[in-house]
C-alpha positions as CSV (number, residue, x, y, z in Angstrom):
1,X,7.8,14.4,-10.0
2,X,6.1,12.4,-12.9
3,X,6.4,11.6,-16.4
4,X,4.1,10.7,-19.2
5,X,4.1,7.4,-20.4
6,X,4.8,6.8,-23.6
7,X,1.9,4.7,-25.3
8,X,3.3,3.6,-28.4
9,X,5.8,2.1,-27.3
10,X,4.1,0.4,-24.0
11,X,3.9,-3.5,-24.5
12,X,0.7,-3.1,-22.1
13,X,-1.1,-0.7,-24.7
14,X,-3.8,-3.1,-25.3
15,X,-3.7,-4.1,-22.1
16,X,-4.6,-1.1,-20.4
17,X,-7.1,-0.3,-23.1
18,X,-9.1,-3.5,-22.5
19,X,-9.5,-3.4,-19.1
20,X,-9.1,0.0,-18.2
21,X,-13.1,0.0,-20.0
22,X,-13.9,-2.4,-17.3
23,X,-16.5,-1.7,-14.5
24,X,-14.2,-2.6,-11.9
25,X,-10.8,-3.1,-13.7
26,X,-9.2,-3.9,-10.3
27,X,-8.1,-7.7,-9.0
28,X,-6.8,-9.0,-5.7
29,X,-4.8,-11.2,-4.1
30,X,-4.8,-12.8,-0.5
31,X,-1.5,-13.8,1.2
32,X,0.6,-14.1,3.5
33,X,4.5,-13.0,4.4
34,X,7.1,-14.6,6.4
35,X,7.2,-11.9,9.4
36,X,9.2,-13.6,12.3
37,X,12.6,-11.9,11.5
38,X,10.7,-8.4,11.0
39,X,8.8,-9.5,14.0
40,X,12.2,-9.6,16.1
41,X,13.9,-6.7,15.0
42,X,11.1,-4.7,16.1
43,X,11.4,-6.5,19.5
44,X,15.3,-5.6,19.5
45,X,14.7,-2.2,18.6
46,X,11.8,-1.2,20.2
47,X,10.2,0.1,16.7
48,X,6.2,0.6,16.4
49,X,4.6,-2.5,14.7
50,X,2.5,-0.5,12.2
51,X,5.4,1.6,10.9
52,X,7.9,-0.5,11.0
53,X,6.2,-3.1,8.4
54,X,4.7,0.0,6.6
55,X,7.5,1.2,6.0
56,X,8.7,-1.7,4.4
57,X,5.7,-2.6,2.1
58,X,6.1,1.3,0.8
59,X,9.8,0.5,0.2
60,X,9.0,-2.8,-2.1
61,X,6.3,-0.6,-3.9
62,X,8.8,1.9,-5.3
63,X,10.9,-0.6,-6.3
64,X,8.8,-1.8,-8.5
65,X,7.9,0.7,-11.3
66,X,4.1,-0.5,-12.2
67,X,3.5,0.5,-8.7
68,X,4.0,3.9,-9.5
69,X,1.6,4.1,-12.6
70,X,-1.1,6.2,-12.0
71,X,-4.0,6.8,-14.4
72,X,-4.5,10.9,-14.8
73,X,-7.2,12.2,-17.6
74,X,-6.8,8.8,-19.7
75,X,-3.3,9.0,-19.7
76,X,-0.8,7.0,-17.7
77,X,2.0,8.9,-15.8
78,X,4.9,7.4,-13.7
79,X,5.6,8.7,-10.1
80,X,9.1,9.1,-9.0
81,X,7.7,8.1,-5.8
82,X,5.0,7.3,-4.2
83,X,3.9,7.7,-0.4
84,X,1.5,5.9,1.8
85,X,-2.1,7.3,2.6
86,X,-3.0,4.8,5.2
87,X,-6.2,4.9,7.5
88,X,-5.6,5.9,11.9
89,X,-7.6,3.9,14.3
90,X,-8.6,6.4,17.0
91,X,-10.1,5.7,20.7
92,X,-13.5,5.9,20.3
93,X,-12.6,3.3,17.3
94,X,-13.4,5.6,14.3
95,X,-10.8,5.7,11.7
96,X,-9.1,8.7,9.8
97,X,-7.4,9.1,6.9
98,X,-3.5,9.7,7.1
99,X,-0.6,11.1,4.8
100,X,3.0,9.6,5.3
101,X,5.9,10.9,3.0
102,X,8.1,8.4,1.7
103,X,11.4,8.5,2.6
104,X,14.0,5.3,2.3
105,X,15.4,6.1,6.0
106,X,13.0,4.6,8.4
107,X,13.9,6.7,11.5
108,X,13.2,9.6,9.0
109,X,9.8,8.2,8.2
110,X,9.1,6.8,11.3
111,X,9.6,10.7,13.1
112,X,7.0,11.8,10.3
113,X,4.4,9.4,10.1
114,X,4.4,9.5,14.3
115,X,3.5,13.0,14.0
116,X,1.0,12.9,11.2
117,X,-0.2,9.6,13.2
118,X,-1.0,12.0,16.6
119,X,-2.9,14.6,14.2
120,X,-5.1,11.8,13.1
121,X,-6.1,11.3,16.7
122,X,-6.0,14.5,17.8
123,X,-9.0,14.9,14.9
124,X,-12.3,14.0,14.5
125,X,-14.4,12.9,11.2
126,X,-12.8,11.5,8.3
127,X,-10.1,13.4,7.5
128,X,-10.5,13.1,3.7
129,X,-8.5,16.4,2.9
130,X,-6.1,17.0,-0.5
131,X,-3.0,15.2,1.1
132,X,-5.1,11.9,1.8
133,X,-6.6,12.4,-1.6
134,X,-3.2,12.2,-3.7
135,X,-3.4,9.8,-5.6
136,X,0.7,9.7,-5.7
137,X,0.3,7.1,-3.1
138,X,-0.8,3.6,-2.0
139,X,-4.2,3.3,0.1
140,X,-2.9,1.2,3.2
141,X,-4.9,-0.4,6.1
142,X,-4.5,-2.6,9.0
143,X,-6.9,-5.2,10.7
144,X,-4.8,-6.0,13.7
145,X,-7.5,-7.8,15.4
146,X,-7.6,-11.0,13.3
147,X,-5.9,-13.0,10.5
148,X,-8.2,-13.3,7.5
149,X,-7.2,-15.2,3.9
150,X,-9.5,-13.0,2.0
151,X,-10.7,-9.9,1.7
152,X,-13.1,-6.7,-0.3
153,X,-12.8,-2.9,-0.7
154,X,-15.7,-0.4,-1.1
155,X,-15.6,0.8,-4.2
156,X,-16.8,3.9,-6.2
157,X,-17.3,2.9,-9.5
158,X,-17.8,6.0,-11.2
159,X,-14.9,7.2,-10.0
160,X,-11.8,6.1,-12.1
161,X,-9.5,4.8,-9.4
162,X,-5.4,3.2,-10.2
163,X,-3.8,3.3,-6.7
164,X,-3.2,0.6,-5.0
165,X,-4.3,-0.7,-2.0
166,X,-2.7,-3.2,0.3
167,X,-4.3,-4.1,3.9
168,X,-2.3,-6.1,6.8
169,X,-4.3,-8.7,9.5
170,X,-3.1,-9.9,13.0
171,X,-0.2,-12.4,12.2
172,X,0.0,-16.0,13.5
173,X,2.4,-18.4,14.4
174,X,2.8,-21.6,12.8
175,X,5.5,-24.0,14.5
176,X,7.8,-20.9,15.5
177,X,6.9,-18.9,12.1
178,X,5.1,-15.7,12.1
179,X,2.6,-15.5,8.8
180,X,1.5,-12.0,8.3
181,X,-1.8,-11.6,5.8
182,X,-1.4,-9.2,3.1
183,X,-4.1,-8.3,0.6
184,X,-3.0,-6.4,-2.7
185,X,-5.6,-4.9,-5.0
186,X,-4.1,-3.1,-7.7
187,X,-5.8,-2.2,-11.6
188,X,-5.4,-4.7,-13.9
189,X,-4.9,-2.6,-16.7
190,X,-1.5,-1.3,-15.2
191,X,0.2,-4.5,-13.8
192,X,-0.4,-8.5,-13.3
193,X,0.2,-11.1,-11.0
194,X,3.9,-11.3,-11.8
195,X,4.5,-7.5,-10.8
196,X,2.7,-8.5,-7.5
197,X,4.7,-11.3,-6.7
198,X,7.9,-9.0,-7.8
199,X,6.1,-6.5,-4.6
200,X,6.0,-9.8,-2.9
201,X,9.7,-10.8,-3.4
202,X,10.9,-7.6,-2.7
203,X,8.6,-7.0,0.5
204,X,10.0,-10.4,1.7
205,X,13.8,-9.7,1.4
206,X,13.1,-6.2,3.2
207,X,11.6,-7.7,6.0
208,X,14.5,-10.4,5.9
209,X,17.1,-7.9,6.5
């Protein structure tokens, strides 16, 4: 479900109207996460590495409303939730594009995005079909074989994009500590630093748990 947002009465009016006109009206960030307690309860649970911090970066991200502004026929419209559409490595090292409900219980996503995650390999090609191009969800990746502190997307300028898109590296260890990178590109015209670091805060305290 969505709803129309009302304009008027958005304080990010102008906002939205300066740099949705943009070329590229999208800006990133480079960090990094605190992962060594998410780190261990995978460990003590035997969960998948992927899914398990997946499914936590796509629990912050509804939590935070201007996360779940998308931009439809100049308009703005609010999701009441949003899923994850992240990219499948497969064997012969080709990725695939993947569609993963949303759902707040992990074992419930996790059963899910395991099955949608063996279709992916199962496939060949690209897999760019209607599910992976809903743009009710966030564009995910993962570069698990190396850290990195920075970080660019291809981009289609011609095509009016607003969903996010957050990519994970391989996490290091710093005197016990386990530093995850996360890069968030989101469009400017919809949020600002201080509803990434919100994504941030909220990302944190679910891996804390």
């Amino acid at each position: 479900m969505k709803t129309v947002l009302d304009f008027n009465s958005w304080s990010r009016k102008e906002h939205f109207e300066f740099f949705g006109s943009f070329d590229e009206p999208f800006f990133g960030i480079t960090t990094t996460v605190d992962f060594t307690k998410g780190y261990q309860k995978i460990k003590d649970f035997g969960y998948p590495y992927f899914l398990y911090y997946l499914h936590k970066s796509l629990q912050a991200a509804n939590a935070i409303e201007e996360f779940r502004y998308r931009v439809e026929d100049d308009k703005v419209f609010v999701y009441n939730k949003i899923h994850a559409s992240p990219t499948i490595g497969r064997e012969d090292h080709i990725f695939g594009f993947s569609f993963m409900e949303f759902d707040s219980n992990f074992e419930i996503f996790m059963a899910k995005a395991q099955k949608e995650i063996e279709a992916v390999k199962n496939s060949t090609g690209l897999r760019h079909n209607d599910n992976a191009k809903r743009i009710d969800t966030i564009h995910y990746s993962s570069i698990p074989w190396y850290s990195f502190t920075g970080l660019t997307h291809a981009r289609h300028f011609q095509y009016k994009d607003s969903v996010p898109k957050i990519s994970f590296g391989k996490y290091s260890k710093d005197n016990g500590k386990l530093n995850l990178p996360v890069a968030i590109y989101v469009h400017h015209g919809l949020m600002d630093g201080y509803h990434i670091g919100q994504y941030l805060e909220e990302f944190q305290k679910l891996l804390n748990e």
